[in-house]
N, C-alpha and C positions, 0 to 999 in steps of 0.2 A: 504494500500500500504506500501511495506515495504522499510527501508531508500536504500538499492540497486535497489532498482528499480525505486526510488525517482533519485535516483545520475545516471540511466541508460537510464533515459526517459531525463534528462536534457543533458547529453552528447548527444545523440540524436537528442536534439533541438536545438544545437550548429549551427548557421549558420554565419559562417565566409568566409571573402574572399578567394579566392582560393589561391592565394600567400603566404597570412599567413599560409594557414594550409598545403600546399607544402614544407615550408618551416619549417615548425615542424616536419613535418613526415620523413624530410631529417636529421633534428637532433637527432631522436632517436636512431640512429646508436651508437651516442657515450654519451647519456644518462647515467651517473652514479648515482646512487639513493645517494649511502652516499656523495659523493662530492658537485651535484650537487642542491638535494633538501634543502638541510640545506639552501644554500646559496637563491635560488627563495624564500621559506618559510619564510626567516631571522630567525632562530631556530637554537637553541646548539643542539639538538638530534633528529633524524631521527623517525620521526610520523609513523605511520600506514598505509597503502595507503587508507585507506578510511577514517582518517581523514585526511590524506594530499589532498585526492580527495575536501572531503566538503572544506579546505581550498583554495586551487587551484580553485575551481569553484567561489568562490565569488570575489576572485584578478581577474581569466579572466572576471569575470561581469560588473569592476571596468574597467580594464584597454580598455572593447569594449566601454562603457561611457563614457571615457577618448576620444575611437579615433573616434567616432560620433560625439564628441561633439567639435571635430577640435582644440582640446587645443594645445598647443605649450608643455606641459609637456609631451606628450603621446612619449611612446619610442617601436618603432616595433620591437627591438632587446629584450625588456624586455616581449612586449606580445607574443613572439615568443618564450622564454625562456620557461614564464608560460605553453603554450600551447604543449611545447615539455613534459613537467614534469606532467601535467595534463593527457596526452597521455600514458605515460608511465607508471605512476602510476593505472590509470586505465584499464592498459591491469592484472595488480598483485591484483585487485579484484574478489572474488571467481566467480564463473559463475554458472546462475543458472541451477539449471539440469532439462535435458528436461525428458517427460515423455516415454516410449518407448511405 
């Protein structure tokens, strides 16, 4: 299996609340890669989307741990950040080609 279909099969097993992920999909409108991923990331220079993807995937892994696990730290405005930049990032991964 290769690492995009490793990052293809995990975004597809993403099962989040429906608000959260309403609520992401609402922010992609105004998604800026260089302003905003630096910042979700905490990074001087703009990654790759496929490493910003494998990063983004282990922050949202962390931050769903965080809000199962009912902590008082968990912030829906930062998992909501992540999952907009997560989304976005992974629409700019190559796609694989079908066969005709």
């Amino acid at each position: 299996m290769t690492a995009l279909t490793d990052v293809t099969t995990a975004l597809a097993a993403l099962r989040r609340p429906r608000l959260l992920i309403r609520a992401a999909k609402f922010g992609l409108m105004d998604y800026n890669r260089e302003r905003d991923l630096k910042r979700v990331m905490k990074t001087t220079a703009t990654p790759s989307p496929a490493r910003a993807v494998d990063g983004l995937i282990a922050r949202e892994a962390q931050l769903e741990a965080t809000r199962k696990a009912g902590e008082a730290s968990y912030s829906v405005a930062r998992h909501v950040e992540v999952l907009i930049a997560l989304m976005a990032e992974a629409r700019l991964l190559p796609r694989k080609q079908s066969q005709a």
